[in-house]
MARMI-849942 format. One record per residue: residue number from 1; residue in one letter; x, y, z of N, C-alpha, C in turn. Coordinates in Angstrom, 2 decimals, always signed. Example, Ala and Ser with C-alpha at 12.3 -4.5 7.8 and 13.67 -1.06 7.14 Angstrom:
residues 2
n/res/n.u/n.v/n.w/ca.u/ca.v/ca.w/c.u/c.v/c.w
1/a/+13.19/-5.69/+7.80/+12.30/-4.50/+7.80/+13.20/-3.30/+7.80
2/s/+12.85/-2.25/+7.08/+13.67/-1.06/+7.14/+12.90/+0.03/+7.87
This chain:
residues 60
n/res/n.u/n.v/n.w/ca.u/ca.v/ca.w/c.u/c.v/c.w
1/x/+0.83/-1.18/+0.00/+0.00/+0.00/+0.00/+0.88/+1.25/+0.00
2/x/+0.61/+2.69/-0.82/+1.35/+3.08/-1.10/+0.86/+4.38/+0.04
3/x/+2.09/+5.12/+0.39/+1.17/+6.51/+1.51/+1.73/+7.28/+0.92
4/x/+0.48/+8.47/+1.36/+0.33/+9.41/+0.92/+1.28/+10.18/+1.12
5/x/+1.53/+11.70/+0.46/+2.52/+12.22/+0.76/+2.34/+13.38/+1.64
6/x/+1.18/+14.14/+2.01/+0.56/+14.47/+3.17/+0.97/+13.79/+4.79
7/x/+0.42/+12.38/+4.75/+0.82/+11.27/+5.70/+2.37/+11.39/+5.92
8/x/+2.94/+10.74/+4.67/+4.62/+10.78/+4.94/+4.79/+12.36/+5.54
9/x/+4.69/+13.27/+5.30/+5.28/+14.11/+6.08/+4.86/+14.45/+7.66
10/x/+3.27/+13.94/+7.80/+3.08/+14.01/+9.55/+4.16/+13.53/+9.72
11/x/+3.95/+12.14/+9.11/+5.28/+10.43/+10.01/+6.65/+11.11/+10.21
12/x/+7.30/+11.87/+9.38/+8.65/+12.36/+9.85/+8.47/+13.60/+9.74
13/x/+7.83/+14.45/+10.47/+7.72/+15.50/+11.31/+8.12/+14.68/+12.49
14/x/+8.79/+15.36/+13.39/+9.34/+15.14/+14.67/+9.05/+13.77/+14.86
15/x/+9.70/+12.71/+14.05/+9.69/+11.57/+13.90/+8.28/+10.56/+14.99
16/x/+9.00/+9.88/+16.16/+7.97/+9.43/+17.31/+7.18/+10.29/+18.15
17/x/+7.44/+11.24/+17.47/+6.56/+12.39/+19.17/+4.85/+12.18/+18.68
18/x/+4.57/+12.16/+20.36/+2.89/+11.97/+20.14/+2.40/+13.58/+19.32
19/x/+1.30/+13.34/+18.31/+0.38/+14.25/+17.84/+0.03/+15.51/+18.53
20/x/-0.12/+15.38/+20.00/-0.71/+16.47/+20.32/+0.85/+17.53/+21.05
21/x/+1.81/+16.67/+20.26/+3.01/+17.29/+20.52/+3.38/+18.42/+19.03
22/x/+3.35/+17.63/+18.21/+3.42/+18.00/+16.81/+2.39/+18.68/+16.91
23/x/+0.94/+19.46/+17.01/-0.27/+19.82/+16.93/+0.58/+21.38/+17.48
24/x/+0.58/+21.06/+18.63/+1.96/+22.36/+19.59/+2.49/+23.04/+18.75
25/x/+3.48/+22.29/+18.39/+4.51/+23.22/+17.69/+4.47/+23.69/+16.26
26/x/+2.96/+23.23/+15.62/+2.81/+23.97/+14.32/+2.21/+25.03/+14.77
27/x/+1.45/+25.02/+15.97/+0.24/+26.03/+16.08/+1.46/+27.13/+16.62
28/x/+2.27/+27.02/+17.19/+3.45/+28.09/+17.71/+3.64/+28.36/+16.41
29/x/+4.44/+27.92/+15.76/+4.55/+28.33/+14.20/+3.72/+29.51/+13.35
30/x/+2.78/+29.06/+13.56/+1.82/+29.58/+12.44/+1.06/+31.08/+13.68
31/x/+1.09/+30.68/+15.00/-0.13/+32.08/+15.98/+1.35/+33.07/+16.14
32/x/+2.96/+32.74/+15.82/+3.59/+33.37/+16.60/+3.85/+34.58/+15.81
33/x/+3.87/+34.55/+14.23/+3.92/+36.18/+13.53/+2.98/+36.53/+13.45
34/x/+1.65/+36.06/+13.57/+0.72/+37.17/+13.66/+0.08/+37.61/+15.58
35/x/+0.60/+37.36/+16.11/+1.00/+37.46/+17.27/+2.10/+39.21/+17.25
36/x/+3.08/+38.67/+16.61/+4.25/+39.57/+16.32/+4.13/+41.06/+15.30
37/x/+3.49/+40.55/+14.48/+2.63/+41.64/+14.08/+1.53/+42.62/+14.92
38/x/+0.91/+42.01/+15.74/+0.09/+43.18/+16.60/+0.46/+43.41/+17.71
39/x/+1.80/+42.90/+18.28/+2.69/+43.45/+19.44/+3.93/+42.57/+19.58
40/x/+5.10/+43.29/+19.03/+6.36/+42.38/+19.24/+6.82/+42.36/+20.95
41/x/+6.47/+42.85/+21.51/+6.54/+42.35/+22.64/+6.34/+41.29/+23.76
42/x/+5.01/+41.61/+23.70/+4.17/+40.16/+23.77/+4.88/+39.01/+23.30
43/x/+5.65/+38.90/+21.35/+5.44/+38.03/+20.59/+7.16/+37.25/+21.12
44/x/+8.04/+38.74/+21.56/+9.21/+38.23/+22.48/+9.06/+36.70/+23.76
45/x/+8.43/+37.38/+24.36/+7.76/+36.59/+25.73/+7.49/+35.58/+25.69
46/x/+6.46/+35.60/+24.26/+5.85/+33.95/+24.06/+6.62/+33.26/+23.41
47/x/+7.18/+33.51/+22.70/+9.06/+32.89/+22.18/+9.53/+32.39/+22.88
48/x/+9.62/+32.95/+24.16/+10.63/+32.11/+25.43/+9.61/+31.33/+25.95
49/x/+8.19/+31.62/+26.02/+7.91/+30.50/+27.04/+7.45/+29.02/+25.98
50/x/+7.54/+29.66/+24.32/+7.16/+28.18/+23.47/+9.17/+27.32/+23.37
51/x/+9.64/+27.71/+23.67/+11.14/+27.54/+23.68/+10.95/+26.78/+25.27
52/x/+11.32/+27.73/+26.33/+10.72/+26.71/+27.61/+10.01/+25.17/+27.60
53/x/+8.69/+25.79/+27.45/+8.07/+24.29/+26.63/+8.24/+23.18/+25.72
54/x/+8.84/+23.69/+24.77/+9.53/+22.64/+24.09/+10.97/+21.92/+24.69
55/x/+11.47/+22.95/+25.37/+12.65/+21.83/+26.30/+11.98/+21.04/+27.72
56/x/+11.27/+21.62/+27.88/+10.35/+20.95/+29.01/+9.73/+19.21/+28.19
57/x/+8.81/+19.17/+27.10/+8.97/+18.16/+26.31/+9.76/+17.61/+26.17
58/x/+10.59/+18.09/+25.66/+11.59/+17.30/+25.20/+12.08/+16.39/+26.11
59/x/+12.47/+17.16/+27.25/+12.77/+16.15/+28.64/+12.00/+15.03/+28.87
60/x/+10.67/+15.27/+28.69/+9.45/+14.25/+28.91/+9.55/+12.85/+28.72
C-alpha cells in the first residue's frame, strides 16, 4: 500500500513524538507572527515561554 505524501510528512515531522506534541509546535509556528505583528513584545515573551516548553517536552 502506497502513503500518501501528506501522511509521509506528519510520520517524519518530529519523527515518534505523540500528535498532540506535533499539533503544539505547528500552532506556535503559524499564531507566533501574527502574534508579532500586533505586538512584538508580547510576541518576544511567548518565544521564550514556546522555547521553555519545548525543552520541558523534550525532557518528557
Amino acid at each position: 500500500m502506497e502513503i500518501s505524501w501528506g501522511r509521509a510528512m506528519w510520520r517524519n515531522f518530529l519523527g515518534q513524538s505523540p500528535d498532540w506534541y506535533k499539533l503544539a509546535l505547528l500552532g506556535f509556528l503559524i499564531i507566533t507572527p501574527f502574534i508579532f505583528l500586533a505586538n512584538p513584545f508580547i510576541a518576544g515573551w511567548l518565544l521564550v515561554a514556546e522555547f521553555i516548553f519545548t525543552l520541558a517536552m523534550a525532557l518528557k
